[in-house]
C-alpha positions as CSV (number, residue, x, y, z in Angstrom):
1,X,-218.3,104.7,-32.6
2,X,-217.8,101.0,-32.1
3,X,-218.2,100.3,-35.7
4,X,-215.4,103.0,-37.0
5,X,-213.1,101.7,-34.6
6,X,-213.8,98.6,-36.0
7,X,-213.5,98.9,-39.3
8,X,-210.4,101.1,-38.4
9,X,-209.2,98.0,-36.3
10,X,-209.6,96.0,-40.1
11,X,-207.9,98.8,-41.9
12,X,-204.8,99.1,-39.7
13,X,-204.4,95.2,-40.0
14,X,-204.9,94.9,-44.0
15,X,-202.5,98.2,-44.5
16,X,-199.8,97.1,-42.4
17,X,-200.4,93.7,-44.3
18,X,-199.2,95.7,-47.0
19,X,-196.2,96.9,-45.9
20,X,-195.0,93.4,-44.8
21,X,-194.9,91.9,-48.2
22,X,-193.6,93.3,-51.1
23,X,-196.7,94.6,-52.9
24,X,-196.8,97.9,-51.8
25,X,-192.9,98.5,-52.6
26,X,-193.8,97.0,-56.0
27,X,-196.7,98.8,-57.0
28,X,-195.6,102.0,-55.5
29,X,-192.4,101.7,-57.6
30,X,-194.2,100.5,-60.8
31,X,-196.5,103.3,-60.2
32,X,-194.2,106.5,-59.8
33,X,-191.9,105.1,-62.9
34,X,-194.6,104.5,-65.3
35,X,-196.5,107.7,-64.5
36,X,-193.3,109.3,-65.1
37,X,-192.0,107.6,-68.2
38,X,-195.8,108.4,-70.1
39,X,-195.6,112.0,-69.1
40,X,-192.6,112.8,-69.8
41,X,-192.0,110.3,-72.9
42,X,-195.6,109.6,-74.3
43,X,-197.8,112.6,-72.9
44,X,-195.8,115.2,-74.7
45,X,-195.1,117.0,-71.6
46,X,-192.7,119.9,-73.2
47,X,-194.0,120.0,-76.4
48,X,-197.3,121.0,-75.1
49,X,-195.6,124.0,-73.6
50,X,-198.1,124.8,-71.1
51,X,-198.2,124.9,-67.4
52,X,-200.3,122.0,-66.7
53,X,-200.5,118.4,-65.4
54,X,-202.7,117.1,-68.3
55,X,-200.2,115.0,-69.5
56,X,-199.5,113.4,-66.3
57,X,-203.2,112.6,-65.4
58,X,-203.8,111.3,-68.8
59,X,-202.4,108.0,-68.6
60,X,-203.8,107.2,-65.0
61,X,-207.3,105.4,-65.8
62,X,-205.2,103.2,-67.9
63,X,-202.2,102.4,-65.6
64,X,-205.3,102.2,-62.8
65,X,-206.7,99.7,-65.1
66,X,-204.0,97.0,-64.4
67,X,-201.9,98.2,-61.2
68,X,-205.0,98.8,-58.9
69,X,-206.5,95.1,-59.5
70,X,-202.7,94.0,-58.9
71,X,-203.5,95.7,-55.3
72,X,-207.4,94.6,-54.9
73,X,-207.1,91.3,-55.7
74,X,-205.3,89.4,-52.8
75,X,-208.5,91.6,-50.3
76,X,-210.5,88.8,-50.3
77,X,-209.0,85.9,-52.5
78,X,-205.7,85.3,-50.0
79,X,-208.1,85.6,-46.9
80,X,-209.5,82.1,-48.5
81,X,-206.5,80.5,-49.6
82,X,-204.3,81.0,-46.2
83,X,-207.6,80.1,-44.3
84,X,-208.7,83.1,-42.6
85,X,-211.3,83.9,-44.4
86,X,-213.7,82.2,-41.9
87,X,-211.2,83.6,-38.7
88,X,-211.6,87.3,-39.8
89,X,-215.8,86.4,-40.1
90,X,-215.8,85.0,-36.6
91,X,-214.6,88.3,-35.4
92,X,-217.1,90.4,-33.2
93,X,-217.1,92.8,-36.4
94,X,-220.1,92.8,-39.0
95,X,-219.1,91.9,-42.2
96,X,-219.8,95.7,-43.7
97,X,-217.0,96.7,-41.3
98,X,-214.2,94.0,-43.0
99,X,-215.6,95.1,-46.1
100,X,-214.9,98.5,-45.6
101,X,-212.1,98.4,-43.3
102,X,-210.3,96.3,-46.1
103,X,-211.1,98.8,-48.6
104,X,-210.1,101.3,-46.7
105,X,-206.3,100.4,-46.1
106,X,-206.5,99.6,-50.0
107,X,-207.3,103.2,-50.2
108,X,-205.1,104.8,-48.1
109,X,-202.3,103.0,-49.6
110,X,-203.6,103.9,-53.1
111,X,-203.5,107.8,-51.8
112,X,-200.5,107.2,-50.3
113,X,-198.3,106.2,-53.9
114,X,-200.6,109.3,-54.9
115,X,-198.9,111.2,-52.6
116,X,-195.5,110.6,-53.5
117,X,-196.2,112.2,-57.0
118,X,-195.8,115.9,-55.9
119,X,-192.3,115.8,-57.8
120,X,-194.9,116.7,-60.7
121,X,-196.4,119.7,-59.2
122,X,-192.9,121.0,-58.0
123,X,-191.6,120.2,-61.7
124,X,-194.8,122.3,-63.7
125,X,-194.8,125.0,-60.5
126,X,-190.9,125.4,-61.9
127,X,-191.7,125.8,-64.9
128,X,-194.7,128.3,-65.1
129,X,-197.6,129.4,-63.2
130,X,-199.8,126.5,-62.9
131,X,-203.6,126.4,-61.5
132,X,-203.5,125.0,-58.2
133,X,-207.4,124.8,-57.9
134,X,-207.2,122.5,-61.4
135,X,-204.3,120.0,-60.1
136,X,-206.3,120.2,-57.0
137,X,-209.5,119.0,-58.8
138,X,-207.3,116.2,-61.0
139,X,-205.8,114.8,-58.0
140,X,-209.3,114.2,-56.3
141,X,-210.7,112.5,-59.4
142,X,-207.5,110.6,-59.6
143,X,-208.1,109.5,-55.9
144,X,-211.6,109.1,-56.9
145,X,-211.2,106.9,-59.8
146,X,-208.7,105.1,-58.0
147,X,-210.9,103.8,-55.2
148,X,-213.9,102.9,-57.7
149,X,-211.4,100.5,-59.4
150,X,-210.5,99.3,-55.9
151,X,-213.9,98.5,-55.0
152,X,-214.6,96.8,-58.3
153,X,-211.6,94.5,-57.5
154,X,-213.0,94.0,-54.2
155,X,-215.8,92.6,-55.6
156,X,-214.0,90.3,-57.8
157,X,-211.5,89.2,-55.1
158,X,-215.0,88.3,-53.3
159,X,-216.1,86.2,-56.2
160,X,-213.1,83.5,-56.3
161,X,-210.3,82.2,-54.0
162,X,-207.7,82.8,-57.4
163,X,-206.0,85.5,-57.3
164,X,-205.4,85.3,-61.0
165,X,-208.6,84.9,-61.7
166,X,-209.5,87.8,-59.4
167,X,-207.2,89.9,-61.6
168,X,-208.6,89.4,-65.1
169,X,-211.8,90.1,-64.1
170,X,-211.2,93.4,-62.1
171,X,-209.1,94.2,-65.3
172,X,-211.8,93.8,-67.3
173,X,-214.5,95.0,-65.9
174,X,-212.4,98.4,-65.6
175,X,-211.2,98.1,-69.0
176,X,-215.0,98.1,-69.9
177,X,-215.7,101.2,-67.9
178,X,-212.9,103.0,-69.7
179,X,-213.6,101.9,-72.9
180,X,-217.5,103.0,-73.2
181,X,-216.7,106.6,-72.9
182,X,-213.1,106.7,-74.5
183,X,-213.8,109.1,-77.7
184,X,-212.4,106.4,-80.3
185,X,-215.0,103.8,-79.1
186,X,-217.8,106.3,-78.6
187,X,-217.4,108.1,-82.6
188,X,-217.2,104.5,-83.4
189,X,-220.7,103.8,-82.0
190,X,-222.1,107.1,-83.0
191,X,-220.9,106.5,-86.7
192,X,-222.4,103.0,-86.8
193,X,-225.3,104.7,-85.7
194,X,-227.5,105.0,-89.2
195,X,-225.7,101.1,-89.6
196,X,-228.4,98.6,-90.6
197,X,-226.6,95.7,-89.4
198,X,-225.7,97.5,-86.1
199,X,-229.6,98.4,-85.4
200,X,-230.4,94.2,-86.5
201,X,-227.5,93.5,-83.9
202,X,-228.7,95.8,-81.3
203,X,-232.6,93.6,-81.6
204,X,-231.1,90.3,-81.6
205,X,-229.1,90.9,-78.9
206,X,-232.2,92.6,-77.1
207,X,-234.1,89.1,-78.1
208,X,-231.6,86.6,-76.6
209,X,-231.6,88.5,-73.8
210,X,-234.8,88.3,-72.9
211,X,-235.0,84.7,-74.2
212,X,-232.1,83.7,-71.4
213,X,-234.1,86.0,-68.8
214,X,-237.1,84.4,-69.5
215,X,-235.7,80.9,-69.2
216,X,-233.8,81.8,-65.9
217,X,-237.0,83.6,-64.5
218,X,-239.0,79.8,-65.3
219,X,-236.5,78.3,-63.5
220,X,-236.6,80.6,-60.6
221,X,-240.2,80.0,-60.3
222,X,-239.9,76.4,-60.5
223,X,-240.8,75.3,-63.7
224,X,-237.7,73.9,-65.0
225,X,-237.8,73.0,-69.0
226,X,-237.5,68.8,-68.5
227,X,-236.5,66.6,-71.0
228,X,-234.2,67.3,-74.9
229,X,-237.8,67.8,-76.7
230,X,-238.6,70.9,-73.8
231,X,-235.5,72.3,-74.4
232,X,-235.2,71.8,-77.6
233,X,-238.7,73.2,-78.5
234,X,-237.4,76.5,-76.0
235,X,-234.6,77.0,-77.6
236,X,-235.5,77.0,-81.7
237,X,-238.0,78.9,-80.7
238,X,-235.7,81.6,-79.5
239,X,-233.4,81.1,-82.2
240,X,-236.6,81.5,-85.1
241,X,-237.2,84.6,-82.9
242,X,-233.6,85.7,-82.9
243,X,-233.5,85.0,-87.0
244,X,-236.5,87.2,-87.2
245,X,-234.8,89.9,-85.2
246,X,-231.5,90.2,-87.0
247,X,-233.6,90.5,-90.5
248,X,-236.4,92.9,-89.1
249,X,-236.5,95.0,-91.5
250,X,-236.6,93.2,-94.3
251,X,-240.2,91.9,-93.2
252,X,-242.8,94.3,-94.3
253,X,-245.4,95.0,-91.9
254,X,-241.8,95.6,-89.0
255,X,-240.0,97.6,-91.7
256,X,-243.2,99.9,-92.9
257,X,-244.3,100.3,-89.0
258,X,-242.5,103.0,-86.3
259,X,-240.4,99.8,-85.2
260,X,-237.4,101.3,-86.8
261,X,-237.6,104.8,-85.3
262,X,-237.8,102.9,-81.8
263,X,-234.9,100.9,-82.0
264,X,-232.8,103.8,-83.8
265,X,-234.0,105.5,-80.1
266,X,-233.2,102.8,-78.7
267,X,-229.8,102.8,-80.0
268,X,-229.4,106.4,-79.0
269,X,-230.3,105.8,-75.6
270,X,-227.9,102.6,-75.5
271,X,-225.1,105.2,-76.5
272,X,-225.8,107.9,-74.7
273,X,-226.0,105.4,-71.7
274,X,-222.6,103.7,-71.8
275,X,-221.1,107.2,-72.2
276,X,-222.6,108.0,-69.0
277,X,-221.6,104.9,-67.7
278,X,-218.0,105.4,-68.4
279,X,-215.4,106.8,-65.9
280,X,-213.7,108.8,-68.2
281,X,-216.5,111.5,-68.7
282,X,-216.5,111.8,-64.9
283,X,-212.8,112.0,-64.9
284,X,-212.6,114.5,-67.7
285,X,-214.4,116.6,-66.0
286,X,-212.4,116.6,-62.7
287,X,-209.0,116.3,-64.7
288,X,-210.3,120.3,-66.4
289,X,-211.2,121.7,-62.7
290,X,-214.9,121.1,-62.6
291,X,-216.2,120.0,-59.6
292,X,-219.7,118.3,-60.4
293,X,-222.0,116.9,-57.9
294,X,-223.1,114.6,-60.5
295,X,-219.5,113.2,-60.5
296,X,-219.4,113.1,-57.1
297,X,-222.6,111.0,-57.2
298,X,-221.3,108.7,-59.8
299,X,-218.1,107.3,-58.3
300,X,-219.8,107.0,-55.0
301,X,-222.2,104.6,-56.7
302,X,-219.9,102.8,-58.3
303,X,-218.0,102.3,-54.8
304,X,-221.0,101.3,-52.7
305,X,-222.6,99.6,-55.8
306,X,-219.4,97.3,-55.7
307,X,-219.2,97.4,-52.1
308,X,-222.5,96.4,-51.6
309,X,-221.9,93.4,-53.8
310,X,-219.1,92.2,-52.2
311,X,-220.9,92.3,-48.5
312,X,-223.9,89.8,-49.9
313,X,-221.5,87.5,-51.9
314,X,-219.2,87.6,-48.3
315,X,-222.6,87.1,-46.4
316,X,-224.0,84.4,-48.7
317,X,-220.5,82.3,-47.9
318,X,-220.9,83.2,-44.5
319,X,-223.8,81.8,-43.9
């Protein structure tokens, strides 16, 4: 009990912290007129002539994308630039508790402009008989979504005392989550699929890869690569090897072996993986109704994943 009211102690703090400055008016404003304005302008909401909120839920992993990084970034980043950073650590509280007391009140506040939507529900219910149990089901993986983008910007706010900086990375790193399972990008990859130059890509890439791993892992175990001639000798080695790799098949005995049919399974699997990656399979399949435990799972991982991170990178700079 003494760690929830801790971290409840951390929440109250950070989400009255909101309500002081003008972020939360901002983004709550931002928020309610933007989802508004792409329903009703861009999402086709009365041409689709159906009793649903599948217009409205369409644009939120993209308004997510840049309002909730707006929101995550000042967690961590204006703790170090006001100088608090180390006052909050010297707190009899662990630092899992700020962590998840910060992220907490960044939720809550994230439900709370959530909230404030039900104008939508009373406009659809108005208009026909919608399913409660689906709007329901889109809400939570709105909520859901939401708080995985939150934690990613945790993470980020974590990494750098720069706000700005913060930003574009939590930014991108959601954009990149949204973008490996957005249909567009994913026929794109499937079509490029029988590509020659997009299997030599996938290799070379898979070569400098390891080549950079390799080198980091040397270092790691304390035999550094001294002197121009070392590194030199390291490094057009790996790019012989990469020049090698981005023309395997046109070298007989890698073109007539099964080398092909692994890296075209490869390249299935790489596929098939970002797709699974992505948010917006997950959120699909909430937005239509379906409650998976397999979603479930996912955006919990993704939160503690980027949870998780932030608590070492907070302990390391504690320490």
């Amino acid at each position: 009990m003494t760690g929830f009211r801790n971290t409840w102690v951390v929440a109250k703090r950070e989400l009255s912290g909101y309500f002081v400055s003008p972020v939360a008016y901002v983004f709550t404003c931002f928020f309610l007129l933007l989802s508004a304005s792409f329903t009703f302008m861009l999402g086709g909401f009365f041409p689709r002539n159906e009793a649903s909120l599948v217009a409205f839920f369409l644009w939120h992993p993209w308004l997510y994308m840049f309002l909730v990084p707006a929101v995550g970034m000042r967690l961590w980043s204006e703790e170090r630039r006001v100088g608090t950073f180390e006052l909050l650590l010297t707190m009899p509280i662990t630092t899992l508790q700020a962590v998840m007391g910060k992220f907490l009140a960044g939720w809550l506040f994230m439900g709370l402009a959530l909230l404030l939507t039900f104008p939508m529900i009373l406009t659809v219910a108005s208009l026909g008989s919608p399913d409660g149990g689906v709007i329901a089901c889109a809400y939570l993986g709105s909520f859901l979504m939401g708080g995985a983008f939150l934690a990613i910007s945790s993470m980020t706010s974590s990494l750098t005392r720069n706000q700005v900086v913060s930003f574009i990375l939590s930014v991108v790193l959601c954009f990149l989550l949204i973008l490996a399972g957005w249909p567009p990008v994913t026929n794109v990859l499937t079509s490029l699929y029988d590509s020659a130059w997009f299997l030599r890509l996938l290799v070379m890439g898979a070569v400098l890869l390891a080549s950079v791993v390799a080198l980091g892992l040397l270092r790691v175990a304390g035999v550094p690569l001294r002197g121009l001639l070392a590194g030199l000798a390291w490094w057009g080695f790996s790019l012989v090897l990469a020049l090698v790799a981005l023309f395997w098949d046109k070298i007989s005995f890698l073109g007539a072996s099964g080398f092909r049919s692994a890296v075209e399974g490869a390249a299935a699997s790489l596929i098939d993986f970002a797709v699974k990656v992505s948010i917006m399979g997950h959120f699909d399949a909430l937005q239509r109704g379906v409650v998976d435990l397999r979603d479930m799972v996912y955006f919990a991982t993704v939160i503690g994943f980027a949870l998780f991170t932030t608590g070492v990178v907070l302990k390391t700079r504690r320490s």
